[in-house]
N, C-alpha and C positions, 0 to 999 in steps of 0.2 A: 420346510417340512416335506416325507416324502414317504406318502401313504401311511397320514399320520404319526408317523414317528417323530421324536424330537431328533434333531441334528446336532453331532457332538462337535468338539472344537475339533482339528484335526491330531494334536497331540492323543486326545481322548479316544476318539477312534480308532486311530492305531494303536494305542496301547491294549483296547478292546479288542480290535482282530488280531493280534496277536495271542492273546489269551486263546481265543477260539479255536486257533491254529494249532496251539500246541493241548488241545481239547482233542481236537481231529485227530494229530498226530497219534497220541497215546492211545485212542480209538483204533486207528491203524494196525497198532504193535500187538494190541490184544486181538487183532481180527486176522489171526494166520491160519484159522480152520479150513477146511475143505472149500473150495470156493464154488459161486453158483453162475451158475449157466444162463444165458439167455436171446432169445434169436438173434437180437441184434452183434453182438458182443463175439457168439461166436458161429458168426454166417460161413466164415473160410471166402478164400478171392481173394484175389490181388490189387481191385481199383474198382471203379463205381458199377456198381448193380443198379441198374435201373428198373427193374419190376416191378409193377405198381402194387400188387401184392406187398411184397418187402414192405414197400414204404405203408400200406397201412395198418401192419402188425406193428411198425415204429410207433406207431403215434401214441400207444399207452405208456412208452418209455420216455417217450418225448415232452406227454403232456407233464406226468409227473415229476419229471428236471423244471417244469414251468412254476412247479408250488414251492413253498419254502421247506428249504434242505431239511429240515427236521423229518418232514412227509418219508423223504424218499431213504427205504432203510436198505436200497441192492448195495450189496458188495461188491468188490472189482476181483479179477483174475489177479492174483499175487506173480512178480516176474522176479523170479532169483538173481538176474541178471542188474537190478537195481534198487538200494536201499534208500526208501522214502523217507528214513528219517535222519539223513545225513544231506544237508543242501549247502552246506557250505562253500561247495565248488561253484554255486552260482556266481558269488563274492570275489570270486579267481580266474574268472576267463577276461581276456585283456577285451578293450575295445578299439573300435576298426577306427579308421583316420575318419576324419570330419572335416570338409572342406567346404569354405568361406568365399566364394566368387563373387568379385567383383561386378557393377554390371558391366563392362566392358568386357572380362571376362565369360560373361551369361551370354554372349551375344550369339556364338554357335556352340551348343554340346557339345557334336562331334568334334571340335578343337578344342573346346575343354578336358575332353575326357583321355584323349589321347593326349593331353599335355601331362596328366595325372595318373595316367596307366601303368608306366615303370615303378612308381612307388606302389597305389591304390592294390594296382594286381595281384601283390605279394600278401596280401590281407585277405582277399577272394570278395570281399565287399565294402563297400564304404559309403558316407554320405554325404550329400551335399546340401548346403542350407542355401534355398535360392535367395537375394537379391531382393525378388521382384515379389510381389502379394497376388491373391486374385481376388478381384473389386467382388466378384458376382459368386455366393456360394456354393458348394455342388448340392448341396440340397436344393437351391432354386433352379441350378441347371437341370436337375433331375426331375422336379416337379412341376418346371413351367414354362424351360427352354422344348423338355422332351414329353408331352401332354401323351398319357397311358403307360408310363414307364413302369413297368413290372420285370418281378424274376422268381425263380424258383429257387430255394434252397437245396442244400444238400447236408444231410445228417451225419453229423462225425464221432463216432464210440470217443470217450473221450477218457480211454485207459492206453495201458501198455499192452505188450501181446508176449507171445512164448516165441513166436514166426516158427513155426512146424507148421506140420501140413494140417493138425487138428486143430489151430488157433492161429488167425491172421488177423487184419483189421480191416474194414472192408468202408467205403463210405457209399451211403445210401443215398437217392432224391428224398427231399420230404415229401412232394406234390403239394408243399402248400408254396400260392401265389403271396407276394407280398409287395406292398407298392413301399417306396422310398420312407415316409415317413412311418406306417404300417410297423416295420421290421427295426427300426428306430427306437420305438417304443416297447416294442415287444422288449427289445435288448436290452434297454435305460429299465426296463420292468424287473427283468432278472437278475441284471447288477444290484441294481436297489434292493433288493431281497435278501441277499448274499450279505451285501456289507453296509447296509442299514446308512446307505448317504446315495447323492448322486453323483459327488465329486468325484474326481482324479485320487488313484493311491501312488504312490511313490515305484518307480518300475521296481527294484529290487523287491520289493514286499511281491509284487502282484508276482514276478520271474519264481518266488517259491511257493507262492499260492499255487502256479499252473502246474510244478511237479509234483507238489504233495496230489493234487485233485487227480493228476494222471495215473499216479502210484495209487490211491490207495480212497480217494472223495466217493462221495456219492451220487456225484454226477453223474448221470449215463450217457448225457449226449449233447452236442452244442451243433446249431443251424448254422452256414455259413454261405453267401453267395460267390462262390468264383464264377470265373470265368463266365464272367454277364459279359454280352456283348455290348459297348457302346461307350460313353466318355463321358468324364463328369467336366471337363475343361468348357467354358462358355463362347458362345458365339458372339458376345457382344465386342463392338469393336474399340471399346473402353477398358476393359481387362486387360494387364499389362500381362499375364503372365499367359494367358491365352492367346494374346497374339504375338507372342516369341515363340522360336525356336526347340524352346524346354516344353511347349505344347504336345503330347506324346501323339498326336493326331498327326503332326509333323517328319517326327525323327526319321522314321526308315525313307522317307523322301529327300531328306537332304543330299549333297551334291557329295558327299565323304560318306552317304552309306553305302554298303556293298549294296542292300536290298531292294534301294532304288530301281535295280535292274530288273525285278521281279514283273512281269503285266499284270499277273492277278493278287488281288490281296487277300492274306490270309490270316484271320483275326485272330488277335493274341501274339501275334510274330510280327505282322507289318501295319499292324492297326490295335491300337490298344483295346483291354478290356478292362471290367469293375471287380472287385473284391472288395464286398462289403461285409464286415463279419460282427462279432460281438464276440460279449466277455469267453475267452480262451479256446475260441477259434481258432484253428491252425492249418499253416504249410509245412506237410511235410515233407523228410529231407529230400531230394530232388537237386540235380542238375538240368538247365536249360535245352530244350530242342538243340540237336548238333551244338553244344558246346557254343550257343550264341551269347551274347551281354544281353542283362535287363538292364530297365529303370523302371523303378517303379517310383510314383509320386500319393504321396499321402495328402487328400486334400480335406476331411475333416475328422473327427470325433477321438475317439482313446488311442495312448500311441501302441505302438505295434513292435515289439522283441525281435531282432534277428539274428540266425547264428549263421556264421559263414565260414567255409576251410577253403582255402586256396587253391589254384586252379594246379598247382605243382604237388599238392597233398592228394590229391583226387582216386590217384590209386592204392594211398597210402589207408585212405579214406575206408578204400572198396575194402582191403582187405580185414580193415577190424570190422566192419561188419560181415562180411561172408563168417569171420571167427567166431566174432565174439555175440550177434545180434541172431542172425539167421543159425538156423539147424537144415545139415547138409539135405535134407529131404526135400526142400522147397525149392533147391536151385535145380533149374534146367539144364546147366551147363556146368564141367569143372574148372578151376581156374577163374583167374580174377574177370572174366565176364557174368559168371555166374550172379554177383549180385548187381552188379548193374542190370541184367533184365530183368532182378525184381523190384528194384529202386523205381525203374521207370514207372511201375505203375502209382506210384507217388503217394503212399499212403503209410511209408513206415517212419514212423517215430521214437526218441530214444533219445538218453539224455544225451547234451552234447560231454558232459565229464567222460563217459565212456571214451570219449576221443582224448581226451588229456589225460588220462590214464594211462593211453597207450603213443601217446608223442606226435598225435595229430595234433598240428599247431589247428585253433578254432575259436572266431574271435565274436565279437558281438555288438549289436547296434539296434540303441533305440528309437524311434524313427518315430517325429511326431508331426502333425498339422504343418504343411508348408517346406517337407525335407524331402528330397529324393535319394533313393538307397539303388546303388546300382552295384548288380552283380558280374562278374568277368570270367570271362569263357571256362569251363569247366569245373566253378568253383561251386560245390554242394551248399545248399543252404536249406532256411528251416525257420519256423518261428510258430509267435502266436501273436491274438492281440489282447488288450487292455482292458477290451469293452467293445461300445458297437463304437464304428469307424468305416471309412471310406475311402478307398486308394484306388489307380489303377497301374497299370503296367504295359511294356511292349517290348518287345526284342530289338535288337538293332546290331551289328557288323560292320568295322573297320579292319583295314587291309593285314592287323596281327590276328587277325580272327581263322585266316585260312587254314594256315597249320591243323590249329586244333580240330577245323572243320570237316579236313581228311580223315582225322583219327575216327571222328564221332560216325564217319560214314563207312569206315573201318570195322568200329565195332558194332553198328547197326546191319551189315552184311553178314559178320559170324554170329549174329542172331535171328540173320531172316529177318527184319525188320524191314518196312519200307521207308525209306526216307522221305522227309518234307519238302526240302530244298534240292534242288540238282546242282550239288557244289561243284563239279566238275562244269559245268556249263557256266557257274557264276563266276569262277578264274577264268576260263578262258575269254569272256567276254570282261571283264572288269582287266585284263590285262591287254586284251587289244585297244581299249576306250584309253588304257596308260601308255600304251606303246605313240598311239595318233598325237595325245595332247604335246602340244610342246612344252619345253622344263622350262619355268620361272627363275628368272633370278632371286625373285623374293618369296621365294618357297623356305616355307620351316622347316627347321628340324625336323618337328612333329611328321610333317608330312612324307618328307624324304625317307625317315624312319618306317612308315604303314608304306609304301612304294616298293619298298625295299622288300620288304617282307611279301609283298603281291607277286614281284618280280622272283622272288628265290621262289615261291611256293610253283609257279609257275614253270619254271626252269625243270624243278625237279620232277611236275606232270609230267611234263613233255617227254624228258631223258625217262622216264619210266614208261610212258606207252611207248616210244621207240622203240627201245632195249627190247622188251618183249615181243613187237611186231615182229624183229629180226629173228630172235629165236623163234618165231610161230613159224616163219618163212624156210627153216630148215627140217621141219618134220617131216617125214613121208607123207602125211596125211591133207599136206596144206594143197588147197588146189586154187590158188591165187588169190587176189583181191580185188572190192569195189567200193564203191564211191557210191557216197549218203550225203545229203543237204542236211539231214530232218533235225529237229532238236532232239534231246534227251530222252533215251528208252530206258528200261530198266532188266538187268541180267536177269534172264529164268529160273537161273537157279540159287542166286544168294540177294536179289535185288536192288544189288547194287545200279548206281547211275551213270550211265554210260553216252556218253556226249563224243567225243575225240574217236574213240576206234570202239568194236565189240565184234565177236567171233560169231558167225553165221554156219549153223550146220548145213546138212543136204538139203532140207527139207523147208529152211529157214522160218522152222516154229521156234526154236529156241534158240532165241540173239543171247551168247553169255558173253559178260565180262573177260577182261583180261587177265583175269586174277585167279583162273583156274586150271588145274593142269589139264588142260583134255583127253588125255587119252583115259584119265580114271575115270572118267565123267560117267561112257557106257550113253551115249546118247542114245535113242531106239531108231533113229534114220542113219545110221551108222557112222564110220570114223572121220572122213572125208568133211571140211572145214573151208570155209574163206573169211578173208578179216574183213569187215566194213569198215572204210577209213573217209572221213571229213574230206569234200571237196577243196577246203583251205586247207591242208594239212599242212602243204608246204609253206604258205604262208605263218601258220602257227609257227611253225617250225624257226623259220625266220626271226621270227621276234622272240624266241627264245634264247635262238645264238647271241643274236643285240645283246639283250638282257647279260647274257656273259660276260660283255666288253667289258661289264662295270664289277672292279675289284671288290667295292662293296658286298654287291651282288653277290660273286663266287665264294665270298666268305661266308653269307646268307647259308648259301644253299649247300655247303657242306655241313655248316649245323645244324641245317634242319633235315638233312639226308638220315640223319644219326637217329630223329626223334619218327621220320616222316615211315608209316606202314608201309608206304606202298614201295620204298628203296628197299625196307627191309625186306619184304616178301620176293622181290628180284634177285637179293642175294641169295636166297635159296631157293626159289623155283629154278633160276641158272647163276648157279656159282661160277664165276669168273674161273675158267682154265686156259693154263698157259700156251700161248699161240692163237688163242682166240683173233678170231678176222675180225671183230665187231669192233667197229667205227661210230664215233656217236655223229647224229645227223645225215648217214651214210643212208643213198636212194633205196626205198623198198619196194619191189612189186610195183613199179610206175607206169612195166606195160602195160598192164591190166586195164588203165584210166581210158584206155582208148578202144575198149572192145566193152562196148557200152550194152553190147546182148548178154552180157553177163551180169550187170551192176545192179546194183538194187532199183535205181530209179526206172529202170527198164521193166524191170518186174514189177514195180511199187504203180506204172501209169496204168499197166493191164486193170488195173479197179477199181468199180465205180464205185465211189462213194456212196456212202448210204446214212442215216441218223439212228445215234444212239441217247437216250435220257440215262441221267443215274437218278431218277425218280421209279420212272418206270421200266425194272427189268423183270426181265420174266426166260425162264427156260425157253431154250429154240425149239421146236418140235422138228426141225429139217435135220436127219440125220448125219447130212454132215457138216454139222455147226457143231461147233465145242459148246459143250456145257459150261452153263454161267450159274456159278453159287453166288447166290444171294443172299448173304445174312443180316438181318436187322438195316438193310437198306434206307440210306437216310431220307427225311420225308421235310418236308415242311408241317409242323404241326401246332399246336396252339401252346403256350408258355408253359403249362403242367407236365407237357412231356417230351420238351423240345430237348431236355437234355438229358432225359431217359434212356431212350439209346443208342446203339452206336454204330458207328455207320462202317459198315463192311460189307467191299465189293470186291469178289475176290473171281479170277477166272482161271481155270486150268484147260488145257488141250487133255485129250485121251489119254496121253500116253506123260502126261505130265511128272504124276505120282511116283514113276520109274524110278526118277533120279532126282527128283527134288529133297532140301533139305531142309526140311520145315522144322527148326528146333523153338517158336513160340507157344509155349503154353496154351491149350486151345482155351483156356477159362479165362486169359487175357481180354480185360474190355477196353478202351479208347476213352479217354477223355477230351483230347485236342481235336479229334475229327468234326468236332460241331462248330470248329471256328469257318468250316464250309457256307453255314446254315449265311452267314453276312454278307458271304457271295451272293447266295441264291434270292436275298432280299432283294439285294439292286437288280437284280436281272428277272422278275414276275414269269418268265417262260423257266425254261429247264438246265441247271447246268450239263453242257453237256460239253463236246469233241470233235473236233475233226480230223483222220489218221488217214492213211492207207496200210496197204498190208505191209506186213514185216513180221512180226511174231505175236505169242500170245498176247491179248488184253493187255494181262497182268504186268504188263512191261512197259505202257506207255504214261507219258507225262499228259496232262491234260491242259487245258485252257476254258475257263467257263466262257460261252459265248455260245454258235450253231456248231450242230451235229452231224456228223458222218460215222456210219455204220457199214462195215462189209461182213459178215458173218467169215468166223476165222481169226487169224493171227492179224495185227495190225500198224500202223504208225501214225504217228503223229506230225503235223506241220506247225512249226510255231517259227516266231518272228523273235522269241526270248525265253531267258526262262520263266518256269510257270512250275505250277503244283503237281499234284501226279492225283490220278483219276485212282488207283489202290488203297488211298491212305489205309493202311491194316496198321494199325498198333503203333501210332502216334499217340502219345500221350499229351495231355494238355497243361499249361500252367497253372500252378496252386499258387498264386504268390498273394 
């Protein structure tokens, strides 16, 4: 019985909701009149609003989705772009491989996944059915491993949109608290309501339930928790499946992740999070921070729909959306970046046929209790779930990850983007740590294959900061070189991450990248230029040539020269002319190393340290301190509005504005930035920094731990890489 209703047999019941369905439907066809408006449905934005206002004009929309459907008589925005009464193509998209490991097999991930990545890749996603069980439920992990466990929801319209600038989709907080069991019920509440049982429907039924409701239901809105900070995997030392390897508490610490190298953790990326949802919940379409692999693991309640396009479709991907989904008003940029910076903010949805329509291969996988779905580098995905449910997720990097890591940091520079990870600092250290280890004789394929591909990404760094050094070293304006320890800054003017070399003006507020023509720049301390180059340089250098020895290798790095942005942007910032002197590996500006009144670290010891909090900033009043903008500056605050808002710490010098080229939407909000907040728990004092001078703020990598402060341009000392104290418009996972 379920709130006194009779329970029908299951033939009976489906044959019942299906009646209903094509009740709805016909409902649908006759409802193409003028359509109605309503704050939620059409707020405009590109990703979560968090204003408490917002959320409690939601809640008359919200509670009414809570009564039975009959109640709620709003209409949806009709989308010309798709016909709700044609589903057939649900029945037609293929499904992605499914993979059976052994337990011997299950024993390390990261050798399983790279033993399965030459095929799996070519799908964009796929799943595996673990082996092993877990003894201990995540509902009890969650109720009595973790004693106060709470989260906030977040509100998701649960239509289609026009994507113009007068109709976006926007996803709200609720502000309502809910504990594990709480939101459980609520969900088994509003399932039960809908389809009069509390059993399981068959996916294909529910995969055309979610389109018709999105097209054309009277649903207005479904609750969903992502990105909860914490793990439903159990600490008990009896759990088979919690104390392996497949524990996602684990994975980026393993000895084959790249991200091991990271000091600070960053949740959601190097430490998993929860995604607890209910009936027609959804992730919308979305690729991974820089182009990294998920795993996501499903550990109880209704299964979960996923659609995935291949990491080789990706731009195939972009452009029938930029055509066919988005209208040109909403893109920031022309050209196939243009929708990837509205993709990022992870909120657009659409059917996946659109993409088979147009010869986006896009495949699909149902994912239930006990399966993990892992997604690979670059491949777009998307879903919903079944009912209420419980999964979590976390990123993780293996050595074919580089490549594409470049690109993502490629196209996060021509949009002003700050990045997460400092990729240029994770190759060069992840290739020194391969150059040291000695080769095994009983090295796998697998392994030799990710080496390989470290080695070629490497190789091709290296020849690309060179190359460039050389031509900087022939301009009028170059007035030699020095020599930096420091870790990872970030370029002033497109924020890219700069580890290996970056160009130092007169005045040395603005460290840019290598990837600019300078003399278009127009600095305001005028033309005159020195390169900052890595006290190992030559050392780098060294183990790059190695890397050559190996024919492998040289094969590597021609094909990945072809795909890799930064050879291409060398062939045309300096096209190869005949007679050229340029020698690859040939000395640069070496005198320089020894006239140490000139180098950075000379200038960099003149400052005393001082502390800075990214709690507490506040304008300098000393006139000659650069103005520090502080927007919605992240706080520690109590669960209702911890993910409210968004954390932005943005600094410019005086004369910043000049030349900078800030092409991010200012209405753009952050979803990923609260993966900070998991830092700031372990550490009860302040995340903060320790830098000396070198340029603006906005440029440096941070480390949570003690703080140093000089008012001014500044640097950072680090032992590794770590996060970056800017995070501006990092998006979070929806998975």
């Amino acid at each position: 019985m379920v709130e006194g209703r009779v329970c029908f047999s299951r033939e009976d019941t489906l044959k019942f909701l299906k009646h209903k369905r094509l009740q709805r439907m016909k409902a649908c066809t006759m409802n193409d009149a003028p359509f109605v408006s309503n704050l939620m449905t059409r707020s405009g934005g590109d990703s979560l609003r968090g204003s408490t206002s917002c959320g409690d004009r939601l809640f008359s929309n919200l509670d009414s989705y809570l009564q039975p459907p009959a109640t709620n008589a709003m209409s949806k925005w009709k989308t010309d772009k798709f016909d709700p009464n044609n589903l057939d193509w649900t029945d037609k998209i293929p499904e992605c491989p499914v993979y059976f490991p052994t337990k011997e097999e299950f024993e390390d991930p990261l050798v399983y996944l790279q033993k399965i990545s030459p095929e799996a890749s070519r799908f964009g996603i796929c799943k595996i059915v673990s082996p092993l069980s877990a003894s201990v439920p995540a509902g009890i992990v969650l109720m009595r491993e973790k004693s106060g466990f709470k989260f906030t929801t977040r509100v998701q319209p649960l239509r289609l949109a026009e994507w113009n600038t007068e109709d976006k989709v926007t996803f709200f907080m609720s502000g309502r608290n809910y504990t594990f069991r709480d939101y459980e019920k609520m969900a088994n509440k509003v399932f039960a309501r809908r389809y009069y049982s509390a059993g399981c429907l068959p996916a294909t039924y529910v995969e055309k339930e979610f389109w018709h409701e999105i097209a054309c239901g009277k649903t207005e809105s479904v609750e969903y928790a992502c990105d909860v900070d914490g793990s439903a995997f159990s600490s008990s030392p009896t759990d088979q499946l919690a104390n392996s390897n497949w524990n996602l508490k684990k994975v980026s610490r393993l000895s084959r992740s790249i991200l091991r190298l990271l000091e600070t953790t960053i949740p959601g990326v190097t430490e998993p999070m929860l995604y607890i949802g209910m009936l027609f919940s959804m992730f919308a379409w979305h690729v991974e921070d820089h182009y990294l692999y998920s795993i996501n693991y499903h550990h109880c309640g209704a299964a979960k729909t996923w659609y995935g396009v291949p990491g080789h479709a990706a731009l195939d991907f972009e452009k029938v959306v930029r055509e066919n989904v988005y209208t040109h008003d909403i893109l920031s940029t022309d050209g196939e970046d243009g929708a990837f910076d509205v993709l990022l903010g992870k909120t657009t949805l659409f059917p996946p046929n659109i993409l088979s329509d147009h010869s986006v291969p896009v495949y699909k996988a149902v994912q239930k209790p006990g399966e993990f779905v892992v997604t690979f580098p670059r491949a777009y995905h998307a879903g919903f779930s079944h009912g209420f449910n419980c999964s979590e997720a976390v990123n993780f990097a293996i050595g074919d990850w580089f490549l594409l890591g470049s690109i993502a940091s490629h196209r996060y520079a021509l949009l002003n983007r700050t990045p997460l990870l400092p990729h240029e600092e994770l190759l060069c250290k992840e290739s020194m740590i391969l150059h040291s280890t000695p080769e095994s004789e009983s090295e796998s394929s697998t392994d030799m294959i990710s080496h390989q591909n470290i080695k070629a990404a490497f190789v091709n760094l290296i020849r690309f900061q060179h190359q460039i050094r050389w031509n900087l070293t022939r301009s009028k304006h170059y007035n030699g070189d020095s020599i930096h320890s420091h870790g990872t800054i970030l370029c002033s003017i497109c924020k890219r991450d700069c580890y290996i070399a970056y160009v130092n003006c007169n005045c040395y507020l603005h460290p840019v990248c290598l990837r600019h023509e300078l003399d278009m720049l127009g600095l305001p301390c005028g033309d005159g230029f020195t390169v900052s180059v890595r006290g190992d340089i030559l050392e780098l250098e060294s183990v790059a040539r190695r890397f050559e020895e190996e024919r492998d290798v040289v094969n590597l790095v021609k094909e990945q020269s072809v795909i890799a942005n930064d050879m291409i942007l060398l062939s045309k910032m300096y096209p190869v002319i005949e007679g050229d002197s340029y020698v690859p590996y040939c000395e640069i500006g070496m005198e320089s190393r020894k006239e140490w009144n000139r180098t950075d670290e000379k200038i960099f010891d003149t400052c005393k340290p001082e502390s800075i909090s990214l709690i507490n900033h506040v304008h300098a009043d000393n006139s000659n301190s650069y103005p520090v903008d502080v927007r919605n500056t992240y706080k520690e605050t109590d669960d209702s509005d911890s993910d409210s808002k968004t954390f932005r710490v943005k600094r410019r010098s005086k004369s910043e504005n000049k030349y900078t080229q800030d092409s991010v939407p200012s209405n753009f909000e952050n979803q990923g930035l609260k993966r900070l907040k998991k830092v700031q728990k372990a550490n009860p004092t302040s995340i903060s920094i320790k830098y000396k001078k070198i340029g603006t703020d906005d440029n440096v990598y941070h480390e949570p731990g003690k703080s140093s402060l000089e008012t001014g341009p500044k640097r950072l000392k680090v032992k590794g890489p770590s996060i970056i104290i800017g995070l501006e418009n990092v998006t979070g996972r929806v998975d």
